[in-house]
DRENVEX-944098 format. One record per residue (C-alpha): x, y, z; residue number from 1; residue in one letter. Coordinates in steps of 0.1 Angstrom, whole numbers. Example, Ala and Ser with C-alpha at 12.3 -4.5 7.8 and 13.67 -1.06 7.14 Angstrom:
% residues 2
{east=123&north=-45&up=78&seq=1&type=a}
{east=137&north=-11&up=71&seq=2&type=s}
% end
This chain:
% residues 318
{east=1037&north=1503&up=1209&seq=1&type=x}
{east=1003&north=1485&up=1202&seq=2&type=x}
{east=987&north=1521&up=1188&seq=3&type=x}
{east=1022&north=1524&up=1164&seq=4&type=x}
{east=1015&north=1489&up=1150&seq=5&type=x}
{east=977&north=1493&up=1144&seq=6&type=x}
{east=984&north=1529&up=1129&seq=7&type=x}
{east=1013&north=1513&up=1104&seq=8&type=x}
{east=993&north=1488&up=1097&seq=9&type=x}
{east=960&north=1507&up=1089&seq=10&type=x}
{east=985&north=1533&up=1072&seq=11&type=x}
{east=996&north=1500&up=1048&seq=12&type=x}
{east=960&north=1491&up=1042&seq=13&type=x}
{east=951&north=1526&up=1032&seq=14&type=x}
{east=982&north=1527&up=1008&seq=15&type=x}
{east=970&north=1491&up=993&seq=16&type=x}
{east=935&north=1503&up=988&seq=17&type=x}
{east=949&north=1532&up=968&seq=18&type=x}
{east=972&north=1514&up=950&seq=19&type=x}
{east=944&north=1489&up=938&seq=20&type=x}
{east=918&north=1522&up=926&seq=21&type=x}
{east=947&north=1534&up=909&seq=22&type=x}
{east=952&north=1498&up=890&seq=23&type=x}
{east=918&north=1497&up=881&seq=24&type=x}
{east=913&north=1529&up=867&seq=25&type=x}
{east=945&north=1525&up=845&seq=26&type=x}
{east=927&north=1490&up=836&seq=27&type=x}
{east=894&north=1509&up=826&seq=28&type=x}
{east=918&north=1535&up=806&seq=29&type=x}
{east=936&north=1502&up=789&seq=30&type=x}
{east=904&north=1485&up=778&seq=31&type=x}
{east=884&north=1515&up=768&seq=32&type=x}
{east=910&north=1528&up=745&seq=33&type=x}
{east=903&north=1499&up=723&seq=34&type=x}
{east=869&north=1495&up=728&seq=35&type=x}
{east=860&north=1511&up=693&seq=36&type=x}
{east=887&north=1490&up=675&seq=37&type=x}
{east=872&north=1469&up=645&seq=38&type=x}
{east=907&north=1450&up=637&seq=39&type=x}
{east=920&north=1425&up=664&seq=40&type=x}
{east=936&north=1446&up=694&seq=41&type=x}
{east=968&north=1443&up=708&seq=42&type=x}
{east=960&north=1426&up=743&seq=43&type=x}
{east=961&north=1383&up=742&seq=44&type=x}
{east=934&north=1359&up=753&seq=45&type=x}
{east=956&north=1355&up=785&seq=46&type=x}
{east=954&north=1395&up=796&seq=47&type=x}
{east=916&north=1402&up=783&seq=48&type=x}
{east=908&north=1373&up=807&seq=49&type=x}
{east=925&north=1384&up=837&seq=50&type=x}
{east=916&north=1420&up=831&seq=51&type=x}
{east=880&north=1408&up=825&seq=52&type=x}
{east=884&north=1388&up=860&seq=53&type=x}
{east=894&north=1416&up=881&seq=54&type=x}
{east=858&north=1432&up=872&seq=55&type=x}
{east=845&north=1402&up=892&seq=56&type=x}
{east=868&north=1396&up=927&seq=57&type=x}
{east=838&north=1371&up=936&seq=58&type=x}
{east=850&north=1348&up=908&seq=59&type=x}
{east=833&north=1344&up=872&seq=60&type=x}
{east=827&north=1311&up=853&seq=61&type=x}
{east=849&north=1306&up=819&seq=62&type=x}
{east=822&north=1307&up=795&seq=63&type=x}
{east=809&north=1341&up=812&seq=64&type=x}
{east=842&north=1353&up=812&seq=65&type=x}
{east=840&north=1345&up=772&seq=66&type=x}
{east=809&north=1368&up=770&seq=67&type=x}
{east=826&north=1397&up=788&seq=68&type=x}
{east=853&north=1394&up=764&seq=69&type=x}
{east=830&north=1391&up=736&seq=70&type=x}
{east=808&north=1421&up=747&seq=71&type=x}
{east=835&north=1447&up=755&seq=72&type=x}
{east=850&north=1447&up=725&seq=73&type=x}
{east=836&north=1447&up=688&seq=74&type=x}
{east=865&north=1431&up=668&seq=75&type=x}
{east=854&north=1395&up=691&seq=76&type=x}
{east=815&north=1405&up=689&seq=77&type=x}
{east=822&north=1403&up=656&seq=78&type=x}
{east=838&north=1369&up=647&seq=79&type=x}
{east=814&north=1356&up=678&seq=80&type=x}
{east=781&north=1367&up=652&seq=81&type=x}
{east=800&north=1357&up=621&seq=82&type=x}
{east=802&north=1320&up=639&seq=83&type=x}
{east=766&north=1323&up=652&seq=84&type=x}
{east=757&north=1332&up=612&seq=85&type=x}
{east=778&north=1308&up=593&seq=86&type=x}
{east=778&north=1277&up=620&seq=87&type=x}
{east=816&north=1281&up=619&seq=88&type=x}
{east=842&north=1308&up=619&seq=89&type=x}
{east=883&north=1303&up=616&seq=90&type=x}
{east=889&north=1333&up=640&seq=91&type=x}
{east=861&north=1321&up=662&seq=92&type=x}
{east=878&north=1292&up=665&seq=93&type=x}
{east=912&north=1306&up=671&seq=94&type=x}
{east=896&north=1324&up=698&seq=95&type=x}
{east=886&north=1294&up=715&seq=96&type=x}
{east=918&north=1272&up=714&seq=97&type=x}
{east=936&north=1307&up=728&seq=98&type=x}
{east=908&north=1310&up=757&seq=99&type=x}
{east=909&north=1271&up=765&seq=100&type=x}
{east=952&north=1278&up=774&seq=101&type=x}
{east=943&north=1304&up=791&seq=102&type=x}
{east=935&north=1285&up=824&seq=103&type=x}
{east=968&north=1260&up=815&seq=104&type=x}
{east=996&north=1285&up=819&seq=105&type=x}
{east=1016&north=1284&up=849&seq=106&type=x}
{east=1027&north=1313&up=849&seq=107&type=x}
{east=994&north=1331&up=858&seq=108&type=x}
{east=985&north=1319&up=897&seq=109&type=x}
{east=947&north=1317&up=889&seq=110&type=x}
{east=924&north=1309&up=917&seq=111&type=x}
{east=899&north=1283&up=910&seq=112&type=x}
{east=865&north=1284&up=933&seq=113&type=x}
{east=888&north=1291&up=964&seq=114&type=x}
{east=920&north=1272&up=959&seq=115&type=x}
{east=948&north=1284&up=940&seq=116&type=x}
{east=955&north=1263&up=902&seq=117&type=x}
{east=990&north=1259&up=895&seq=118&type=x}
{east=989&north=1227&up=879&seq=119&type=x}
{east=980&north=1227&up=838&seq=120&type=x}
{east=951&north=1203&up=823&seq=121&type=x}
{east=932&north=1216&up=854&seq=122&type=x}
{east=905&north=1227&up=829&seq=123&type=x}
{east=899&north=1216&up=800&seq=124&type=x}
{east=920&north=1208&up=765&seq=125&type=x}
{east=925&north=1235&up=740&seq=126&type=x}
{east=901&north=1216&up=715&seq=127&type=x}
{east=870&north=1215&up=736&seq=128&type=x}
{east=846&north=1239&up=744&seq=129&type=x}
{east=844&north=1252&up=779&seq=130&type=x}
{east=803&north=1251&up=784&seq=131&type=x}
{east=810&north=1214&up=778&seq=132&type=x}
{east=839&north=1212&up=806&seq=133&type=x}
{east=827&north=1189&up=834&seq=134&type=x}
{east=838&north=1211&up=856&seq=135&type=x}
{east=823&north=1248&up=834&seq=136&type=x}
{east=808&north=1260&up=868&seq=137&type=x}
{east=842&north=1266&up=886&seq=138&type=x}
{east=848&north=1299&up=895&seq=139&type=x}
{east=881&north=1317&up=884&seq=140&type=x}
{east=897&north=1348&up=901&seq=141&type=x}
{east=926&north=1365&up=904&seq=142&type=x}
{east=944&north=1387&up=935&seq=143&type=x}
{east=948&north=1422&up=921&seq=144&type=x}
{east=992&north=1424&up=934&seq=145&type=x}
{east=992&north=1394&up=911&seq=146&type=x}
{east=974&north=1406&up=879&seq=147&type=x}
{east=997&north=1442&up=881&seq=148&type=x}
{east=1030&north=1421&up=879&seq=149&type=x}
{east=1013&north=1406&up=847&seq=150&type=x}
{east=1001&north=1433&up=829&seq=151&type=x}
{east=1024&north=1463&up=841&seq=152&type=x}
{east=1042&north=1464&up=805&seq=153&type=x}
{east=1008&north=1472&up=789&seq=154&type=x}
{east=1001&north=1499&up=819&seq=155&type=x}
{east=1041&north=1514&up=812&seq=156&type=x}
{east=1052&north=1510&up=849&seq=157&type=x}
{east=1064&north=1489&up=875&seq=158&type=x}
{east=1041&north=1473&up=905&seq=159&type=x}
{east=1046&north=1483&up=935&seq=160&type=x}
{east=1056&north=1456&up=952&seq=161&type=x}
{east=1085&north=1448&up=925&seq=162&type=x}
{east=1098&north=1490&up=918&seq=163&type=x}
{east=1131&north=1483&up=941&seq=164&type=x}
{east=1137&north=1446&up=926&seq=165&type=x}
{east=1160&north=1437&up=899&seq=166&type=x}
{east=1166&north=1417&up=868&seq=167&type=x}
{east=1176&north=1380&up=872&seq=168&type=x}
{east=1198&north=1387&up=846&seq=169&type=x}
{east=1216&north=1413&up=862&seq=170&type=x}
{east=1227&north=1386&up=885&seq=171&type=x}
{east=1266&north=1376&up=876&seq=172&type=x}
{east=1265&north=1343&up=859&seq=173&type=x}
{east=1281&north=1317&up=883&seq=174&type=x}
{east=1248&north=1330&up=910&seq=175&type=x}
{east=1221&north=1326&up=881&seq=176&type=x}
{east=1237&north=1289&up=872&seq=177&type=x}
{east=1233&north=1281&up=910&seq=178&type=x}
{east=1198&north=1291&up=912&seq=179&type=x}
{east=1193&north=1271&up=878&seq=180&type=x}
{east=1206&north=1241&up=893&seq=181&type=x}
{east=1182&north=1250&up=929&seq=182&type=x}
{east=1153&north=1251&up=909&seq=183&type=x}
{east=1149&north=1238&up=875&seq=184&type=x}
{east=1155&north=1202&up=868&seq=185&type=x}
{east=1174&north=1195&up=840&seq=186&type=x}
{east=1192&north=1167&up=816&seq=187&type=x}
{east=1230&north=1166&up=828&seq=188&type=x}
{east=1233&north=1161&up=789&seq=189&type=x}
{east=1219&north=1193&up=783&seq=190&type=x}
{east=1188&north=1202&up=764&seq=191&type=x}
{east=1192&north=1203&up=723&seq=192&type=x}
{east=1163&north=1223&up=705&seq=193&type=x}
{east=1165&north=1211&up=670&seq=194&type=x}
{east=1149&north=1224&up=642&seq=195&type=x}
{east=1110&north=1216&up=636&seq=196&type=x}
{east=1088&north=1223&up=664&seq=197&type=x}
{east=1102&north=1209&up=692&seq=198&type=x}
{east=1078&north=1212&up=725&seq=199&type=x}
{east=1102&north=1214&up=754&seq=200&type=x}
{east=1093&north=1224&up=790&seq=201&type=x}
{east=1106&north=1232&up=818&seq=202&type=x}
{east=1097&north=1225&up=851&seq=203&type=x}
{east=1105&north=1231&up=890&seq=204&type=x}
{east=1120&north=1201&up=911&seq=205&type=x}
{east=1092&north=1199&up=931&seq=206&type=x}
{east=1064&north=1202&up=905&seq=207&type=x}
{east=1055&north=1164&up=895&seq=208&type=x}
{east=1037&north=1159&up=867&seq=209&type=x}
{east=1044&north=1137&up=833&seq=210&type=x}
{east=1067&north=1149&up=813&seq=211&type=x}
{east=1055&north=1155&up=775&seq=212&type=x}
{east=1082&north=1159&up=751&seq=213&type=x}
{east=1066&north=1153&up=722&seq=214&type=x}
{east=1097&north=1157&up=696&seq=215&type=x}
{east=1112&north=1133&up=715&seq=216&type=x}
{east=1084&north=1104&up=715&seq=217&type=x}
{east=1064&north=1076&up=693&seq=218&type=x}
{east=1049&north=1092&up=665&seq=219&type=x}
{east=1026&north=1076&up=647&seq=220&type=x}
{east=1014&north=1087&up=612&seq=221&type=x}
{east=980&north=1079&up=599&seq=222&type=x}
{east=962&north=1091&up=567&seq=223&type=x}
{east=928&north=1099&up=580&seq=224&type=x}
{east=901&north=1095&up=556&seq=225&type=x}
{east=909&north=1069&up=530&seq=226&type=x}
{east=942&north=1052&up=537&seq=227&type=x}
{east=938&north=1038&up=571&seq=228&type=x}
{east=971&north=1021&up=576&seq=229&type=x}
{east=1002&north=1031&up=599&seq=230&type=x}
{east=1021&north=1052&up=576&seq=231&type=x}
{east=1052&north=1052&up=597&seq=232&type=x}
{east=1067&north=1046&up=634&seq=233&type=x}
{east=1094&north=1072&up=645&seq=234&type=x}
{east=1114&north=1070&up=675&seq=235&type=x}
{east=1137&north=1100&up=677&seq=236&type=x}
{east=1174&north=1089&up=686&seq=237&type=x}
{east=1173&north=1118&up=712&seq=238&type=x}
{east=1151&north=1103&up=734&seq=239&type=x}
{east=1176&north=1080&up=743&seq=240&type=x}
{east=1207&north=1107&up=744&seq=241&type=x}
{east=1190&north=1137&up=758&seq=242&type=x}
{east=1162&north=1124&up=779&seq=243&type=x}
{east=1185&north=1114&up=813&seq=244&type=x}
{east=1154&north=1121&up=838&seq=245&type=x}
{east=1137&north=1093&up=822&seq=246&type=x}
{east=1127&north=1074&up=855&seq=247&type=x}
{east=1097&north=1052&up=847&seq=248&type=x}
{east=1084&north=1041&up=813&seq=249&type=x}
{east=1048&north=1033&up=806&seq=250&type=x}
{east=1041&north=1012&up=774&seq=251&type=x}
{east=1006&north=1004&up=761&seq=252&type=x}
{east=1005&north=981&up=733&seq=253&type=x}
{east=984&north=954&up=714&seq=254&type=x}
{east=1010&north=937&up=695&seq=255&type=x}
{east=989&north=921&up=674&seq=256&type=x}
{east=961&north=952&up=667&seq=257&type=x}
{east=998&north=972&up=658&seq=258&type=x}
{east=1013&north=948&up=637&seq=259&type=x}
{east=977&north=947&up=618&seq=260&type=x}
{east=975&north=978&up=614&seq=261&type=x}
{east=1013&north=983&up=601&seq=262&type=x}
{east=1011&north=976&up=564&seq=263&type=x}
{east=1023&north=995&up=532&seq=264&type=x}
{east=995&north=1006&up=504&seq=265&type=x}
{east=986&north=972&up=493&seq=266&type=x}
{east=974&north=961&up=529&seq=267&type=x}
{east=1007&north=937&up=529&seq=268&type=x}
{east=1023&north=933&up=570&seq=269&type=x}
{east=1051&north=951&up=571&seq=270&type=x}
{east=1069&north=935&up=602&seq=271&type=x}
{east=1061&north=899&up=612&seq=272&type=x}
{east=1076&north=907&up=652&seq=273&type=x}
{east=1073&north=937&up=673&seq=274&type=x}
{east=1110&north=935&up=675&seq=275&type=x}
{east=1112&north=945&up=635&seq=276&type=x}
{east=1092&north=975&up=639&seq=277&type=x}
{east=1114&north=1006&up=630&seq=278&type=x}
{east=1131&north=1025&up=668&seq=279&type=x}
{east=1123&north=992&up=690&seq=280&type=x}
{east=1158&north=984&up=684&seq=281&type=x}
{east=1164&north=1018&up=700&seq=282&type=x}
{east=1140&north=1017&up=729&seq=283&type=x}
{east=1160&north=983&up=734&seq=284&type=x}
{east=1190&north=1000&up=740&seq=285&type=x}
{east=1172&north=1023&up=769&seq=286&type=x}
{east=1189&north=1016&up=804&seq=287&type=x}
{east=1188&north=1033&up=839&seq=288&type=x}
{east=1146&north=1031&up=847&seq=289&type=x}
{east=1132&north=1024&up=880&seq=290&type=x}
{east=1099&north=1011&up=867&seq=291&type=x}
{east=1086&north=1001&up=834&seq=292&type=x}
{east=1051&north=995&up=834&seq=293&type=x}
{east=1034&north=972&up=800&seq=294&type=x}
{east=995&north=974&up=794&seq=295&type=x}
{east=978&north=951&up=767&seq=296&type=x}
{east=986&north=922&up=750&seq=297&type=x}
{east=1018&north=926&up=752&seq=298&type=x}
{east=1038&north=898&up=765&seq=299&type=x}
{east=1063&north=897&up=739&seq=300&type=x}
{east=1075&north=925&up=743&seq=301&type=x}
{east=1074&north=925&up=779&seq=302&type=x}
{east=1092&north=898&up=783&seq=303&type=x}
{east=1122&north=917&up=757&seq=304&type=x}
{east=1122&north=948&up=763&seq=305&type=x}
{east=1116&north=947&up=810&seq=306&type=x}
{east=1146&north=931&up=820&seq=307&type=x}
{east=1169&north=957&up=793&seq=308&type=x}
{east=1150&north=987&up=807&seq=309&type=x}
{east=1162&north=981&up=843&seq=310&type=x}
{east=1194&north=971&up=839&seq=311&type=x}
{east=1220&north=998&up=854&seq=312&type=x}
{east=1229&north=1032&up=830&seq=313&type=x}
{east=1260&north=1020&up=808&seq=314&type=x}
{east=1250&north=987&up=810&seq=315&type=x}
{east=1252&north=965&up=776&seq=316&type=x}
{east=1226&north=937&up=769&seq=317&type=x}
{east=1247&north=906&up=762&seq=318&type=x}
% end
């Protein structure tokens, strides 16, 4: 019995080690059929890098994993000398912002010096450049099962591990409702995508992190050189009607910097009270939160808007 186990599980190893030469050398085949191309090639930011990571198991810093990008193909070793020329490039920069999300996305289960990243903003923001990341030394892998299941559309078959699997969708609809309800979290109102660019995600119940919805939030306009005045305040009437997993509330404010600040063209004060600025008669209407938290001066409102905040859902201030 012991000699059956050890043989079916050296015969598994064997078939996982062939498995793995065969994805690599359809890798190799993938990127060397575009390594002559002079226009931009078909593959993203997001599959260069992890095909560029499987070259290194050991794990490979992001601004080397640039380079290897950059060096294996001459459309990027282009725009790369073009920026080197010119001290700036539009595509070189494009590059950048589309590398920096790279290490964001949840949906590919990178490894960072050991331990696996699955939460975003682990890195670094899209508008700063990775050799300036506190933390540009971290190494980033990726298992090999894992990369296949990503990039088996651009090899033309299935992995492995997944060929007798199915389509969610081919679930009936009652079963893939359930599982919605299992495992994403969302409004019981529903979720409304209006026109615009609305930035909407969604997330597992037990992935905590703070929600930013930013159709649905304070906008402030500035014009930025010249005009430095608030050009208008916007709170969206949906935040209040679609946002029901609003829980806590954190409000930073310096009432009298803001209301400074909030004048038309002539420099005049717009409001004279926070309560006069445009959507705080909506954010007053906000019930249902188990903690509001109020950073700065900002007593006034405070002492408005707290007690409204927590009073029950349905509740009406009097």
């Amino acid at each position: 019995m012991v000699h059956s186990e050890e043989a079916d599980a050296k015969a598994k190893a064997l078939a996982k080690a062939k498995a793995k030469e065969e994805f690599m050398k359809s890798l190799k085949q993938l990127v060397e059929s575009r390594k002559f191309m002079t226009t931009k090639p078909d593959l993203s930011i997001e599959e260069l890098a992890i095909i560029m990571a499987l070259y290194k198991p050991e794990g490979v810093i992001a601004i080397e994993l640039q380079k290897m990008i950059i060096r294996c193909l001459p459309y990027y070793a282009e725009i790369a000398c073009d920026s080197a020329v010119r001290g700036w490039s539009q595509e070189m920069t494009e590059f950048r912002a589309e590398f920096a999300r790279v290490f964001q996305q949840l949906e590919v289960p990178w490894i960072r010096g050991g331990v696996p990243a699955h939460a975003p903003n682990l890195y670094f923001a899209s508008w700063r450049d990775p050799s300036m990341a506190a933390d540009a030394q971290s190494t980033w892998t990726i298992e090999w099962e894992e990369a296949e299941v990503l990039l088996q559309r651009r090899l033309g078959y299935r992995a492995a591990h997944l060929r007798d699997e199915f389509r969610f969708l081919d679930l009936p609809a009652e079963l893939r409702n359930r599982i919605y309800e299992m495992v994403v979290g969302l409004p019981k109102s529903g979720v409304s995508i209006e026109k615009g660019q609305p930035e909407a995600r969604l997330m597992s119940r037990n992935y905590e992190d703070p929600l930013d919805l930013d159709r649905w939030s304070f906008r402030s306009q500035f014009s930025w050189p010249g005009r430095q005045y608030c050009d208008a305040v916007i709170l969206s009437r949906p935040l209040i009607d679609m946002l029901a997993i609003f829980r806590k509330l954190d409000i930073v404010l310096d009432e009298q910097d803001f209301l400074a600040r909030l004048t038309d063209k002539k420099g005049n004060q717009k409001c004279q009270d926070m309560m006069q600025v445009p959507g705080m008669s909506t954010l007053r209407e906000m019930r249902g939160l188990q903690a509001v938290n109020f950073d700065g001066n900002c007593d006034g409102v405070k002492a408005i808007l707290e007690p409204l905040l927590l009073l029950p859902k349905g509740t009406t201030s009097s």
